[in-house]
MARMARTOR-20858 format. One record per atom (N, C-alpha, C): x, y, z; residue number from 0; atom name. Coordinates in Angstrom, 3 decimals, always signed. Layout:
<sites>
@east X&north Y&up Z&nr NUM&atom CA
...
</sites>
This chain:
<sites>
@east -2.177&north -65.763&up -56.671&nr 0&atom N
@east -2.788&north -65.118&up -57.825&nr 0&atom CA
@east -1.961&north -65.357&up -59.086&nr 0&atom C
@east -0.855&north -64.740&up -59.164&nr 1&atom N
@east +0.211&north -65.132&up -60.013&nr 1&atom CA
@east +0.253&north -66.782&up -60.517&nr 1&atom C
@east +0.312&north -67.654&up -59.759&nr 2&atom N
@east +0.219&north -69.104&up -59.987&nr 2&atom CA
@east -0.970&north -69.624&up -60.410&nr 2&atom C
@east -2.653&north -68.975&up -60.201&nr 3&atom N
@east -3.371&north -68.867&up -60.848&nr 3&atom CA
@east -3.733&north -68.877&up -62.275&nr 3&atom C
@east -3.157&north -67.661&up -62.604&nr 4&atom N
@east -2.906&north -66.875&up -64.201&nr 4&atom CA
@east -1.940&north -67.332&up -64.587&nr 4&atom C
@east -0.528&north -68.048&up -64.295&nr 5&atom N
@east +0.209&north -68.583&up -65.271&nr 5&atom CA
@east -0.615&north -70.290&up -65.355&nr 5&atom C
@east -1.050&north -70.706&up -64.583&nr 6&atom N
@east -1.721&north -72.150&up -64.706&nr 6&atom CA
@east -3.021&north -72.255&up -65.776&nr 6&atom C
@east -3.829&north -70.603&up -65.613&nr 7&atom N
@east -4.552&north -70.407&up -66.896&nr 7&atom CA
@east -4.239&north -70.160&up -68.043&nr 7&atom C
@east -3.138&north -69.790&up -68.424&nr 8&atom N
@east -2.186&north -69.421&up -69.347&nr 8&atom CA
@east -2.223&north -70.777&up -70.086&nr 8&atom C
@east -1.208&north -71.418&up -69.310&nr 9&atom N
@east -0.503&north -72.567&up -69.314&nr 9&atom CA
@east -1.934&north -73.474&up -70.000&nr 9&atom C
@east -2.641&north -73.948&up -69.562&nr 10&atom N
@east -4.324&north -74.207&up -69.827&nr 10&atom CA
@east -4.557&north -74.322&up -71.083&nr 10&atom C
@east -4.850&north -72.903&up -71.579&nr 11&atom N
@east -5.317&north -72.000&up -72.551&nr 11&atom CA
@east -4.497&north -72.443&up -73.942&nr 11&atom C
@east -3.093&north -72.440&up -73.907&nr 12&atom N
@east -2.044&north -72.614&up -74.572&nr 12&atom CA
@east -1.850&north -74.158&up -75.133&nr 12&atom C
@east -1.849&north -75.032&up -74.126&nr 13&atom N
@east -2.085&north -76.341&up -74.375&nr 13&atom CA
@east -3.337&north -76.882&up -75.487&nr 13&atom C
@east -4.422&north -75.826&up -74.865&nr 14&atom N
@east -5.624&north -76.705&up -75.994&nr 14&atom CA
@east -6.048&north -75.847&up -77.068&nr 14&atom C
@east -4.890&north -74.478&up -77.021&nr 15&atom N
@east -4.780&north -73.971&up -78.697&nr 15&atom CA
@east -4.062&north -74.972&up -79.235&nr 15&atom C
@east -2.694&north -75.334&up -78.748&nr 16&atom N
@east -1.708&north -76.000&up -79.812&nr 16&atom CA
@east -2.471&north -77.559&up -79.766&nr 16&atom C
@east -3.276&north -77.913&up -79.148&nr 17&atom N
@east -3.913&north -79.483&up -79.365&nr 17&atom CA
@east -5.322&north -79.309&up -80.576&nr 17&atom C
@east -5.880&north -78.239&up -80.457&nr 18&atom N
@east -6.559&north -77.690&up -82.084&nr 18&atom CA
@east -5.916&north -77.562&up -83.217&nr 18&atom C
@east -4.908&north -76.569&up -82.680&nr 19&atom N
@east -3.794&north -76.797&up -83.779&nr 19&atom CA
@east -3.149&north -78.005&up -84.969&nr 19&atom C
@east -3.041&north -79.061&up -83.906&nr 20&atom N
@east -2.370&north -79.815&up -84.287&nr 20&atom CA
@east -3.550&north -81.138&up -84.710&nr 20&atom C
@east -4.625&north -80.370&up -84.582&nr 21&atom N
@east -5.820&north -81.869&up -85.019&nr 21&atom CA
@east -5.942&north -81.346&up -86.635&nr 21&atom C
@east -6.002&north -83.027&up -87.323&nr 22&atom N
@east -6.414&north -82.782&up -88.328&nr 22&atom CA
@east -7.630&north -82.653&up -88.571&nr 22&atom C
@east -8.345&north -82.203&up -89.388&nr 23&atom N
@east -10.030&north -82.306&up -89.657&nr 23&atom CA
@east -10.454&north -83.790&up -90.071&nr 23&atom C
@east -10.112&north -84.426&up -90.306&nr 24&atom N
@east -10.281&north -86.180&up -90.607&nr 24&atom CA
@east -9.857&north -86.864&up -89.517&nr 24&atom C
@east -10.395&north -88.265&up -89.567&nr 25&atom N
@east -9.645&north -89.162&up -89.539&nr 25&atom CA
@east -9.812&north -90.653&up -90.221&nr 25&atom C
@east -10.526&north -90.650&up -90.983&nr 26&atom N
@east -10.394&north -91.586&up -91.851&nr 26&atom CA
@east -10.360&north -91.181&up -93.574&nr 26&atom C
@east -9.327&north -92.079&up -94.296&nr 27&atom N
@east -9.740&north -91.439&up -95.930&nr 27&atom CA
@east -8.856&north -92.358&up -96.604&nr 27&atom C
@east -10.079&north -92.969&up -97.936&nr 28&atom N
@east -8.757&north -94.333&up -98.637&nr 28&atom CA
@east -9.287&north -93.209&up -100.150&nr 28&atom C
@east -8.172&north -93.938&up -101.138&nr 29&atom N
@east -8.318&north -93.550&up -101.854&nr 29&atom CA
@east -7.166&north -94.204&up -103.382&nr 29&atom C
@east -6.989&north -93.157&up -104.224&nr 30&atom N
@east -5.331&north -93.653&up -105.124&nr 30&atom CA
@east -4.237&north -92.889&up -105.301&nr 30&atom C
@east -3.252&north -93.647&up -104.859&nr 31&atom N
@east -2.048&north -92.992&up -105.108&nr 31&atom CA
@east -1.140&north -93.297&up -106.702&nr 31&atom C
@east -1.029&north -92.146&up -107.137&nr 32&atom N
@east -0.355&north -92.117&up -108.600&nr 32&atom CA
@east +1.362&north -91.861&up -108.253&nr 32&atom C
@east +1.989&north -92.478&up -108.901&nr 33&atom N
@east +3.145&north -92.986&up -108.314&nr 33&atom CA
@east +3.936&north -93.241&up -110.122&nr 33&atom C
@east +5.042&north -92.705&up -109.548&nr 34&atom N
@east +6.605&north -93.138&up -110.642&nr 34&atom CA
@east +5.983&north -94.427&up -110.714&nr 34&atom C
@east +6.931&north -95.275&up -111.486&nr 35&atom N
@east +6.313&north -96.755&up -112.056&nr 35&atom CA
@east +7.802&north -97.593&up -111.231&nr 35&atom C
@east +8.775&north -97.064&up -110.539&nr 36&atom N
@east +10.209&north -97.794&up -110.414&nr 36&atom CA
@east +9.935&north -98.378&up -108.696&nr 36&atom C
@east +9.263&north -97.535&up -108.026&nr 37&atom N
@east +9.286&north -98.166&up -106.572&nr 37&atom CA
@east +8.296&north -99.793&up -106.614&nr 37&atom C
@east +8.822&north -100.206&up -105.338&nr 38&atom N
@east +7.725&north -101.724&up -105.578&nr 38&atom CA
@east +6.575&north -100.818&up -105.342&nr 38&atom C
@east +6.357&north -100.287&up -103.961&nr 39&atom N
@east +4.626&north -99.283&up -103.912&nr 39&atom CA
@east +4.503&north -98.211&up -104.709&nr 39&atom C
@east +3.865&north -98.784&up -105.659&nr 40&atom N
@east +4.191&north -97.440&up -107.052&nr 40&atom CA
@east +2.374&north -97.119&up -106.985&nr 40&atom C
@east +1.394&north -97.491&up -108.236&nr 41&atom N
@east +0.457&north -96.856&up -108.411&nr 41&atom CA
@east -0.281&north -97.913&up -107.171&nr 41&atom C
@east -0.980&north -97.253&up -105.800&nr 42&atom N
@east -1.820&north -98.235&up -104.773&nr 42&atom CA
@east -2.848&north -97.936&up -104.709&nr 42&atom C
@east -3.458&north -98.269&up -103.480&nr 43&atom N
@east -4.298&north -97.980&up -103.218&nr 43&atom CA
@east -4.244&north -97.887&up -101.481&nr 43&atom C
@east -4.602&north -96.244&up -101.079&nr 44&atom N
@east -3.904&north -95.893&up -100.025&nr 44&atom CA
@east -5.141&north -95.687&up -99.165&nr 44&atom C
@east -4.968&north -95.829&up -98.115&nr 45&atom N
@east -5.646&north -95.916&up -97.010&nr 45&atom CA
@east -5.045&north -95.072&up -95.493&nr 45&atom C
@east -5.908&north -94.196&up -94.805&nr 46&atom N
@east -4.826&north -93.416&up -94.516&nr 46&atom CA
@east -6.028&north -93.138&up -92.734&nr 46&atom C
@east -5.727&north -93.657&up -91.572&nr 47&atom N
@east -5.959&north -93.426&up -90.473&nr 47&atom CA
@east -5.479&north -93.050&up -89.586&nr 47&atom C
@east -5.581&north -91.497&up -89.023&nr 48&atom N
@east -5.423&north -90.744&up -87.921&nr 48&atom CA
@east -5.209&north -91.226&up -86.875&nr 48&atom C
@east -4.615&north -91.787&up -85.818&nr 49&atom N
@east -4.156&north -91.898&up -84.659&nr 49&atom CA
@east -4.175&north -91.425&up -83.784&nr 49&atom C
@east -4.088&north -89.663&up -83.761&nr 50&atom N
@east -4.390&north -88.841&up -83.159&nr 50&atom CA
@east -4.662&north -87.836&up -83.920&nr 50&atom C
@east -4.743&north -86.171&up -83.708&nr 51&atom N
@east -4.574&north -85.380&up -84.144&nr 51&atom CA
@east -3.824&north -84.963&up -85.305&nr 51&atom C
@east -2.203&north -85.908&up -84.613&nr 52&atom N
@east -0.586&north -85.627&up -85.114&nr 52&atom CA
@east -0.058&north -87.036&up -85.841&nr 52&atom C
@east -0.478&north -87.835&up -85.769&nr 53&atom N
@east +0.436&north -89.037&up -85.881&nr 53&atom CA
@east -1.034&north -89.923&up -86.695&nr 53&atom C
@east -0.453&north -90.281&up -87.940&nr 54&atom N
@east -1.420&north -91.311&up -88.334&nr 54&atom CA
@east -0.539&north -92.426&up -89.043&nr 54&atom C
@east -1.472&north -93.439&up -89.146&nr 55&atom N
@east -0.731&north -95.198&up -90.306&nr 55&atom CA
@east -1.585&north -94.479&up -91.705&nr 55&atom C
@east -0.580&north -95.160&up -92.191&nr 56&atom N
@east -1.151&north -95.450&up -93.782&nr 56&atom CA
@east -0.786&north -96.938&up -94.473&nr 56&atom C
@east -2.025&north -97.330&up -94.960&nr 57&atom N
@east -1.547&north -98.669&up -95.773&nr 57&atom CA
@east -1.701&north -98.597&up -97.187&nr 57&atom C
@east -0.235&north -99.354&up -97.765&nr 58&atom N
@east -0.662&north -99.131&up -99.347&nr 58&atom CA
@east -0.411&north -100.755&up -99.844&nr 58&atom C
@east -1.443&north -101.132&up -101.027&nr 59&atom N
@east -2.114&north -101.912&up -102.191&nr 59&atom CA
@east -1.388&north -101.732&up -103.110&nr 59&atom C
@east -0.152&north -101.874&up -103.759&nr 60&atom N
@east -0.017&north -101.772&up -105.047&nr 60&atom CA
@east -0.101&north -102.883&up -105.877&nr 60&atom C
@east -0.468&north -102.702&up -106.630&nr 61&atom N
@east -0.704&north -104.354&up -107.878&nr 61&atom CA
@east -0.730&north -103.158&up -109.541&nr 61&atom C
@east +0.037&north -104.389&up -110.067&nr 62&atom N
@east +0.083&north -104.544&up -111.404&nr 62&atom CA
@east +0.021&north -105.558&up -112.293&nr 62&atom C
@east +0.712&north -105.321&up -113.812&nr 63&atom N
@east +0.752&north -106.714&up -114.489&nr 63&atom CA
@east +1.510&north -107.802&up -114.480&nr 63&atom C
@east +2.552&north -107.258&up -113.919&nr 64&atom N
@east +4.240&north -108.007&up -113.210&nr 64&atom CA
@east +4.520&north -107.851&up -111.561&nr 64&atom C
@east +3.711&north -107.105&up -110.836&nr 65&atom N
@east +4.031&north -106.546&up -109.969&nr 65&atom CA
@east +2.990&north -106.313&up -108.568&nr 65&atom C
@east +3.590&north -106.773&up -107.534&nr 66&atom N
@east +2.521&north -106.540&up -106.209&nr 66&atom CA
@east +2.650&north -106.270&up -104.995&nr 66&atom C
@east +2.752&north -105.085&up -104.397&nr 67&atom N
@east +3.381&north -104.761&up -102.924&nr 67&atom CA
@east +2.118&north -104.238&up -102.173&nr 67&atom C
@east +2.646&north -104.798&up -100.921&nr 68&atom N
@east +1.522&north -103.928&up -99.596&nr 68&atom CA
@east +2.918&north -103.695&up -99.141&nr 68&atom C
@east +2.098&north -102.200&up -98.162&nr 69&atom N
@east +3.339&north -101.515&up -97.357&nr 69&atom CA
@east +2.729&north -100.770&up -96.253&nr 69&atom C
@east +3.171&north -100.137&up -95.352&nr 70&atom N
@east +2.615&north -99.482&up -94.252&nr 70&atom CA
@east +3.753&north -98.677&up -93.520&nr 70&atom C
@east +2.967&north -97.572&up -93.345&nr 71&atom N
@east +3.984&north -96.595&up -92.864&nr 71&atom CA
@east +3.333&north -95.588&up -91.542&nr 71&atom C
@east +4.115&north -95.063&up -90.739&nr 72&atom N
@east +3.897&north -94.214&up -89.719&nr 72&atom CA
@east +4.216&north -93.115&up -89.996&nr 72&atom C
@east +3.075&north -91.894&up -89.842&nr 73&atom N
@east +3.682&north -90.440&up -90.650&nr 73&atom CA
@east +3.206&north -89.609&up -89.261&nr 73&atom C
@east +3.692&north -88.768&up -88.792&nr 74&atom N
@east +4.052&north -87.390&up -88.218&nr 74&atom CA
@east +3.642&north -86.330&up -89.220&nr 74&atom C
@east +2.130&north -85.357&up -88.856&nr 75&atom N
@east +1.777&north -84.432&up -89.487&nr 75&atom CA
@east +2.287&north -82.945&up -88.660&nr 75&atom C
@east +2.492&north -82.065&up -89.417&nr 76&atom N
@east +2.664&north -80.497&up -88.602&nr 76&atom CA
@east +1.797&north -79.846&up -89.386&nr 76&atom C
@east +1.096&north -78.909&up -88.582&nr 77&atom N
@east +0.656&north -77.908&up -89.726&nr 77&atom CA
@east +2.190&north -76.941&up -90.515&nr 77&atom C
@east +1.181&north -76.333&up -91.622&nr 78&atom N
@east +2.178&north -75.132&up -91.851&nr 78&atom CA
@east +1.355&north -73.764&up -92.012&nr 78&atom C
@east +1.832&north -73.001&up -90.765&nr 79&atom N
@east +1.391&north -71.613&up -90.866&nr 79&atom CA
@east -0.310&north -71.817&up -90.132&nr 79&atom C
@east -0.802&north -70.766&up -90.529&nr 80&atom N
@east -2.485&north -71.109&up -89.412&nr 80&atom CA
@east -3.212&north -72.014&up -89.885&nr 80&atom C
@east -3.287&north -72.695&up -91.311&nr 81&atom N
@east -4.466&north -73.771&up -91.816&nr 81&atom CA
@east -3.912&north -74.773&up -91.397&nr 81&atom C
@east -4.886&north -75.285&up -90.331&nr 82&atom N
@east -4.910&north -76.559&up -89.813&nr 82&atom CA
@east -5.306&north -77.745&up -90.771&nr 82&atom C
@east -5.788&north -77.383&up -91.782&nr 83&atom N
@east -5.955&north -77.941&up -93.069&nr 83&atom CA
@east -4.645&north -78.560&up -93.940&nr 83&atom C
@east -3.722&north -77.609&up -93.755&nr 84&atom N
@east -2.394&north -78.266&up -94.780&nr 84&atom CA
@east -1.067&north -78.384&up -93.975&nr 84&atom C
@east -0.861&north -79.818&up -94.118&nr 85&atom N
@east +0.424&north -80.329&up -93.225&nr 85&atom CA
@east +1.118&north -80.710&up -93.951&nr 85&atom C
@east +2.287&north -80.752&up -93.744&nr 86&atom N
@east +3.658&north -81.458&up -93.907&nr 86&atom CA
@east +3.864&north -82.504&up -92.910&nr 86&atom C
@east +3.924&north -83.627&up -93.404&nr 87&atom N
@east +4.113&north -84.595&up -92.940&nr 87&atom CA
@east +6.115&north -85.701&up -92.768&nr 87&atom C
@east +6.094&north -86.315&up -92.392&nr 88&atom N
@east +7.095&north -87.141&up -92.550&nr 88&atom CA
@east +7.234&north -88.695&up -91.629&nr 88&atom C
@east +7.964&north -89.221&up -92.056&nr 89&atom N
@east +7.767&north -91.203&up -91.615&nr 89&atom CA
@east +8.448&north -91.776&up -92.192&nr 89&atom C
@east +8.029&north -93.423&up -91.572&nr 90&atom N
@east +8.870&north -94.281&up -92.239&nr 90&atom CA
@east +8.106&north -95.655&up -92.122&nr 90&atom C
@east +8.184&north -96.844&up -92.745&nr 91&atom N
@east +8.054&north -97.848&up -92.532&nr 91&atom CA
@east +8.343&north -99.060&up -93.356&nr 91&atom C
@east +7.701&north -99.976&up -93.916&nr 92&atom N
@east +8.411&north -101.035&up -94.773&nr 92&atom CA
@east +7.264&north -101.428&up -95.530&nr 92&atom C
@east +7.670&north -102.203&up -96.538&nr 93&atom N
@east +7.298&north -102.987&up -97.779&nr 93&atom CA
@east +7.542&north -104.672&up -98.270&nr 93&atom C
@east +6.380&north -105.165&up -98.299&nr 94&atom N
@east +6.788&north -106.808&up -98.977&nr 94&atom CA
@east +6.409&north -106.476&up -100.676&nr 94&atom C
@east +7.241&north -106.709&up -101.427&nr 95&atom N
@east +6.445&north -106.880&up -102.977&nr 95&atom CA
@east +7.070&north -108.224&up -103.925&nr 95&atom C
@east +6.335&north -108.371&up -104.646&nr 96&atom N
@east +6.520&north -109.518&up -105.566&nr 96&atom CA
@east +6.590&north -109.158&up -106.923&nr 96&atom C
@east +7.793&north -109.270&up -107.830&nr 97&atom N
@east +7.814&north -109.160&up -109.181&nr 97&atom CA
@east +8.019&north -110.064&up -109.939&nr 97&atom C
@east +7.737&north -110.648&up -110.927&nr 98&atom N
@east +7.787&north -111.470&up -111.800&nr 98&atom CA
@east +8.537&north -112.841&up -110.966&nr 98&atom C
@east +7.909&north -112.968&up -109.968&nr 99&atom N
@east +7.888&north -114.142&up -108.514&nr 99&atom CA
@east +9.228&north -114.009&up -107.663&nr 99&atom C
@east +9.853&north -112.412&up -107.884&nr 100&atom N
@east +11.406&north -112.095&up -107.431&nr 100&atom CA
@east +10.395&north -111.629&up -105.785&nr 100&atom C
@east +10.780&north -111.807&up -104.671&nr 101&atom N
@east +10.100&north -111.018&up -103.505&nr 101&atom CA
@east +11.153&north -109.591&up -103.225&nr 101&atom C
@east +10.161&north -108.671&up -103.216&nr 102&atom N
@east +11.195&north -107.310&up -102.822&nr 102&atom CA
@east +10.708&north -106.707&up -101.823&nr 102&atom C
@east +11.926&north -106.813&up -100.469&nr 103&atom N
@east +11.367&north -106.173&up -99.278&nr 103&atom CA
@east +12.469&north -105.192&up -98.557&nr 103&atom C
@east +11.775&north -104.151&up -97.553&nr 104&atom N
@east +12.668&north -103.636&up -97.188&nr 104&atom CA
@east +12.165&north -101.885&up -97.117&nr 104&atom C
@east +12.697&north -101.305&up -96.099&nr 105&atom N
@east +12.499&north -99.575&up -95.055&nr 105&atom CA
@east +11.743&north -98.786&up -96.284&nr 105&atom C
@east +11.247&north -98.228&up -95.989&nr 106&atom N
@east +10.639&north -97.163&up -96.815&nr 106&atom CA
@east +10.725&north -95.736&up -95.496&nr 106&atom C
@east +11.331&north -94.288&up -97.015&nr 107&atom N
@east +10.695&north -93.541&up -95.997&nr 107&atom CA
@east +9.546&north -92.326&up -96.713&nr 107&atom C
@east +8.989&north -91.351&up -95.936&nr 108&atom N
@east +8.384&north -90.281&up -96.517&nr 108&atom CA
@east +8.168&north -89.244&up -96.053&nr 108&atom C
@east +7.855&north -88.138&up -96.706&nr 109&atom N
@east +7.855&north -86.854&up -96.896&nr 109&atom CA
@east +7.098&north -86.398&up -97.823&nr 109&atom C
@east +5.943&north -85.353&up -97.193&nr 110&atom N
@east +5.294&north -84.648&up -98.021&nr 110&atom CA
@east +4.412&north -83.880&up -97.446&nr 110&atom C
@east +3.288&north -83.416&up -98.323&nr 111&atom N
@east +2.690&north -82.445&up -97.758&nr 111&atom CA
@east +0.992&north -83.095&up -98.647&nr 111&atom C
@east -0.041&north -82.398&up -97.408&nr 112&atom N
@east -1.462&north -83.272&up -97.234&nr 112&atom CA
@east -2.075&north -81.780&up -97.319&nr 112&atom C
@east -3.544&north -81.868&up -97.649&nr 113&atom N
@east -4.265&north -80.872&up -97.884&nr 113&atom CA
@east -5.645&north -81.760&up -97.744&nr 113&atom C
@east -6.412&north -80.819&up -96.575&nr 114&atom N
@east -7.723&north -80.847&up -97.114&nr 114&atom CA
@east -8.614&north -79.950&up -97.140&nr 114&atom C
@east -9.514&north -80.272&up -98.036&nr 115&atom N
@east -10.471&north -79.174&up -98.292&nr 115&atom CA
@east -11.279&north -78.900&up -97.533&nr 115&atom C
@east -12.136&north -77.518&up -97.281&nr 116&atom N
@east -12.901&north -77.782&up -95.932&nr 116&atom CA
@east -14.293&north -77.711&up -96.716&nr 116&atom C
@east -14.494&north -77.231&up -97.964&nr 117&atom N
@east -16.287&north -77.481&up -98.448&nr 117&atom CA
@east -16.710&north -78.923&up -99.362&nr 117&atom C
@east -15.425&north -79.903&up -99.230&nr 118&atom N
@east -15.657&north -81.300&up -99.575&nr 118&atom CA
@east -14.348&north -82.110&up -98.936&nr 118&atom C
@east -15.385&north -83.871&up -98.838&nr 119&atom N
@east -14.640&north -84.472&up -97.986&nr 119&atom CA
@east -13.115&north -85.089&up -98.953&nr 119&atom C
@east -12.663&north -84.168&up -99.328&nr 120&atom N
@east -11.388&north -84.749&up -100.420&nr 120&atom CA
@east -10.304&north -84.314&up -99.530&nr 120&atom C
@east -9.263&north -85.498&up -99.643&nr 121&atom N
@east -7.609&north -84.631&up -99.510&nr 121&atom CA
@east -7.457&north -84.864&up -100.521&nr 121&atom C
@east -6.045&north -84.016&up -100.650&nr 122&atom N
@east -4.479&north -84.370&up -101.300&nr 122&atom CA
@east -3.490&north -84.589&up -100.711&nr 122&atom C
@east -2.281&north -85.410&up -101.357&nr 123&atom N
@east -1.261&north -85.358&up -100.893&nr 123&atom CA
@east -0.578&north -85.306&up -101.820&nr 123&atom C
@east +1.338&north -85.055&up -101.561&nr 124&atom N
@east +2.114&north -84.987&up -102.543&nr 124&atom CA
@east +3.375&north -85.285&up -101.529&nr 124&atom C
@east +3.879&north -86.602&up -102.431&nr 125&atom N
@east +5.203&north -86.930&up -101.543&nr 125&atom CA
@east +6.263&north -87.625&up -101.917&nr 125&atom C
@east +7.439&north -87.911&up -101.166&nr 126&atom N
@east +8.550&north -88.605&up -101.919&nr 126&atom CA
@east +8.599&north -89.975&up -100.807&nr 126&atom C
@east +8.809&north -91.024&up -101.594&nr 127&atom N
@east +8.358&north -92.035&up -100.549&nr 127&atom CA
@east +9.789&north -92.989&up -101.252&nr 127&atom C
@east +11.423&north -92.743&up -100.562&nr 128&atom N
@east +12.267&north -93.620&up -101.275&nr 128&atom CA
@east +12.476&north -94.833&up -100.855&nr 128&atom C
@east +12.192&north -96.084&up -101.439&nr 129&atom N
@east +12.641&north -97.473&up -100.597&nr 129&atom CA
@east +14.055&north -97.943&up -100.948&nr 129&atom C
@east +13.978&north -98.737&up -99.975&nr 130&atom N
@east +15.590&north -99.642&up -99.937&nr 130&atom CA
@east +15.479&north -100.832&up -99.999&nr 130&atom C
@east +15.624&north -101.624&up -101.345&nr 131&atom N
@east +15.421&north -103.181&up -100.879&nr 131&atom CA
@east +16.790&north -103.753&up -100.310&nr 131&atom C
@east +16.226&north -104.697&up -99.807&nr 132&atom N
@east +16.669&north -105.670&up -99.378&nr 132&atom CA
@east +16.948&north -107.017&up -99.811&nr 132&atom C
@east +15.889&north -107.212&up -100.350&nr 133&atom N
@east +16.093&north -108.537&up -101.052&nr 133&atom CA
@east +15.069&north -108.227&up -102.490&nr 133&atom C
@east +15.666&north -108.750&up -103.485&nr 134&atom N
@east +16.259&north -109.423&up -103.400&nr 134&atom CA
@east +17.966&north -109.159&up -103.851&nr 134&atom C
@east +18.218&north -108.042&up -103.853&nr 135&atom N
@east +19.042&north -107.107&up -103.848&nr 135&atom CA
@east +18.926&north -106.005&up -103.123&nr 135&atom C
@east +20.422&north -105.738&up -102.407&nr 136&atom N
@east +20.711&north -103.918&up -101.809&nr 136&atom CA
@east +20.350&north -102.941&up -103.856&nr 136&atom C
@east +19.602&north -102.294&up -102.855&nr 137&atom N
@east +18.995&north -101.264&up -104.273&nr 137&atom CA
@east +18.498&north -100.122&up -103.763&nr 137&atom C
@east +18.797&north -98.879&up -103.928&nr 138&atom N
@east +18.103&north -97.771&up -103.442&nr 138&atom CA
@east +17.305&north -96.952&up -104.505&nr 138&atom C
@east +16.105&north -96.901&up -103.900&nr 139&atom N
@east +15.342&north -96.613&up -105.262&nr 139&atom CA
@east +14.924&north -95.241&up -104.971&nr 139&atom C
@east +15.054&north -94.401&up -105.504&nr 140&atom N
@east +15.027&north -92.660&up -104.449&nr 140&atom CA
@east +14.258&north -91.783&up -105.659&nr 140&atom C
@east +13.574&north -92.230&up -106.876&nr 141&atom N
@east +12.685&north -91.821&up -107.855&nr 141&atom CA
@east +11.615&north -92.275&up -107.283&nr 141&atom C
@east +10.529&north -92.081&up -106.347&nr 142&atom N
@east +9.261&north -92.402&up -105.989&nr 142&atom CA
@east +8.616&north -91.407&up -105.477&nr 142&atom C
@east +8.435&north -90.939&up -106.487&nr 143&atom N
@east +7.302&north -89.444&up -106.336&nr 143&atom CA
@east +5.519&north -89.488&up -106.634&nr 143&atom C
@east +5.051&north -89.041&up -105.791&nr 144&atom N
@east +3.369&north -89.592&up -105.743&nr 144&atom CA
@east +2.802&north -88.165&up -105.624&nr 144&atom C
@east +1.287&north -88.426&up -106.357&nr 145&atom N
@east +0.241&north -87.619&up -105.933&nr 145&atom CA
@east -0.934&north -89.002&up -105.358&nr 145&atom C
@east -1.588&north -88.168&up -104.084&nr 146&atom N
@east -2.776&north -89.391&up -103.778&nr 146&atom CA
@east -3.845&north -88.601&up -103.356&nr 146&atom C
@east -4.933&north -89.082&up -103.660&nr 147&atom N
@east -6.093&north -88.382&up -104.043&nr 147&atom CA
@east -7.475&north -89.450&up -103.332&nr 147&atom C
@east -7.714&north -88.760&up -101.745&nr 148&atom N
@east -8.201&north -89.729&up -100.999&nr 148&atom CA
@east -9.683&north -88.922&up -100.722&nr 148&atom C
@east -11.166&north -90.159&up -100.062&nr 149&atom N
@east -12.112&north -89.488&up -100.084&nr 149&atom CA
@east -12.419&north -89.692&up -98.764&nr 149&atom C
@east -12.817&north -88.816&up -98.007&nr 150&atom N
@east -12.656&north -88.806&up -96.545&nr 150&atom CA
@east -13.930&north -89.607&up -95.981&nr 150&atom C
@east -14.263&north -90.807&up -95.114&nr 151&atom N
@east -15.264&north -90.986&up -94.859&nr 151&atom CA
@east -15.555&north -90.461&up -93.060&nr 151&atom C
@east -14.394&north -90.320&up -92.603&nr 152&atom N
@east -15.021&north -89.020&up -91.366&nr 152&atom CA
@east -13.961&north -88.507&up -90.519&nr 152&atom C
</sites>
């Protein structure tokens, strides 16, 4: 009996914290507004769920001197009961091209995601610092973003 009721427990508990931990999306591109100093500064972000907890994001940046794609792996948590607003964190890398200089090299991030539940919009807000590599060691740790994505499901 006892082994019963802790196995229902046990059950029960598992597929609260697996609700928990789902986001309401999983697909949403959109733009990220960005400091002007990182190579992935103003993109165009693209952002797919993986699971519940764990999604990729790819970013587009282009300018008049300037052009990076990048991609990163982020880890969402909720915070508090809205399964709606997470804090996130990750890491991944960057190729960019400036005035024909190539700049590559780790990126990481941190921030926090919101979505709305009576339209298909997020937000996000995050610090995303890179490290080049080439064509210089450079740590660039001013890369602060808002991104503003439209959910297609």
């Amino acid at each position: 009996m006892n082994k019963t009721v802790c196995t229902l427990l046990l059950l029960t508990a598992m597929g609260i914290s697996k609700i928990a931990l789902s986001q309401d999306y999983k697909f949403a591109m959109g733009i990220r507004l960005s400091t002007a100093t990182p190579t992935l500064s103003n993109s165009i972000s693209v952002k797919y769920f993986i699971n519940g907890q764990d999604a990729v994001e790819g970013l587009l940046s282009f300018g008049p001197t300037r052009f990076g794609i990048g991609g990163l792996f982020e880890v969402h948590q909720i915070i508090g009961a809205v399964p709606d607003f997470t804090w996130f964190y990750g890491g991944g890398a960057y190729l960019g091209f400036e005035n024909g200089d190539p700049y590559v090299g780790p990126t990481g991030v941190v921030g926090l995601d919101y979505k709305f539940q009576k339209a298909p919009i997020n937000l996000s807000l995050d610090w995303k610092p890179e490290l080049d590599i080439l064509p210089a060691i450079n740590f660039v740790p001013d890369a602060f973003a808002i991104t503003v994505r439209f959910i297609f499901k």
